[in-house]
C-alpha positions as CSV (number, residue, x, y, z in Angstrom):
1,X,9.7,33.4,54.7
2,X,7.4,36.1,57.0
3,X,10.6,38.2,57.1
4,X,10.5,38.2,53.1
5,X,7.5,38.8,52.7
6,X,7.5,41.6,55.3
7,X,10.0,43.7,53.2
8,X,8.3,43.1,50.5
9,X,5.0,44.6,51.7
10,X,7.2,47.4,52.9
11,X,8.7,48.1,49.6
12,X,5.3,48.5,48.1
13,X,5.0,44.8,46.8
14,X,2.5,42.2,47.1
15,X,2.5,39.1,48.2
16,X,0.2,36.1,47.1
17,X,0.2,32.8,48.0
18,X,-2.3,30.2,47.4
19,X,-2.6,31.4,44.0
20,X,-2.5,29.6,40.8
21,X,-0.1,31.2,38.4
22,X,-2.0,30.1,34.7
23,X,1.1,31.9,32.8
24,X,4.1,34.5,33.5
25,X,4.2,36.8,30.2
26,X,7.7,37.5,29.3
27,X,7.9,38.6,25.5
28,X,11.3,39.9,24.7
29,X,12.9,37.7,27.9
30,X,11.4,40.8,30.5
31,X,8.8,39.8,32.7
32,X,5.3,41.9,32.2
33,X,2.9,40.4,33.8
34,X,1.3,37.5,35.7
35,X,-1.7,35.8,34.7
36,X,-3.5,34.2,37.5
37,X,-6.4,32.1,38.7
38,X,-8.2,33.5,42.1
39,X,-11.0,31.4,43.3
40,X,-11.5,30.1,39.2
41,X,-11.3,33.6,37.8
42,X,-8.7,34.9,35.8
43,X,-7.0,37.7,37.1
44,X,-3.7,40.0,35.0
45,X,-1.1,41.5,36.9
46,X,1.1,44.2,35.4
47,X,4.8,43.7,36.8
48,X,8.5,43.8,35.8
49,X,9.6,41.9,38.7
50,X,8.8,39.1,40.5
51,X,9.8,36.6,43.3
52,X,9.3,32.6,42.4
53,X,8.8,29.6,44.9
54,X,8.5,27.1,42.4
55,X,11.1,24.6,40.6
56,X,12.4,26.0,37.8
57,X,11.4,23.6,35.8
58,X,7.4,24.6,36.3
59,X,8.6,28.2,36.0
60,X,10.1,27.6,32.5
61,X,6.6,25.7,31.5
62,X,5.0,28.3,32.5
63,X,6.4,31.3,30.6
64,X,4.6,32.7,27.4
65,X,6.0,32.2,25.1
66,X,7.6,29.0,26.1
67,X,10.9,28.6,25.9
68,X,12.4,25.5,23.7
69,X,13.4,22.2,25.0
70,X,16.3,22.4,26.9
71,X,17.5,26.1,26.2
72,X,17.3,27.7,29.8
73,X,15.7,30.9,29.3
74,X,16.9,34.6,30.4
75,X,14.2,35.1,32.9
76,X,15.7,31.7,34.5
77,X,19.1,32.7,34.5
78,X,19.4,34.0,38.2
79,X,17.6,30.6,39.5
80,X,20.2,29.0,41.9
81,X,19.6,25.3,43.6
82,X,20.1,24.6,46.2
């Protein structure tokens, strides 16, 4: 994980962890931004990509807007399980 998170500091990215992720925006299936909560205050990130640890599951509850039971939105298509 240090290794990931090293290249992606080198590549210009940021990492957080620790955060709580309140929603991922995603209108028209492309990601836009993050909406986060830092120490109880809401923060927005702009962004067009982004890098999950979380079960896909809690990913697809947490886009806006949220998908429909059982249809497996685009921006989940890449997840693989392992």
């Amino acid at each position: 994980m240090d290794a990931m998170a090293d290249a992606i500091r080198r590549a210009g990215g940021q990492v957080l962890t620790g955060t709580d992720v309140t929603a991922i925006d995603a209108p028209d299936a492309r990601v836009s931004a993050l909406q986060l909560s830092v120490a109880g205050q809401p923060h927005s990130i702009a962004t067009s990509q982004l890098i999950v640890s979380a079960p896909p599951g809690v990913v697809a509850r947490t886009l806006n807007p949220v998908p429909a039971p059982g249809v497996v939105p685009p921006q989940c298509a890449c997840v693989r399980c392992a």
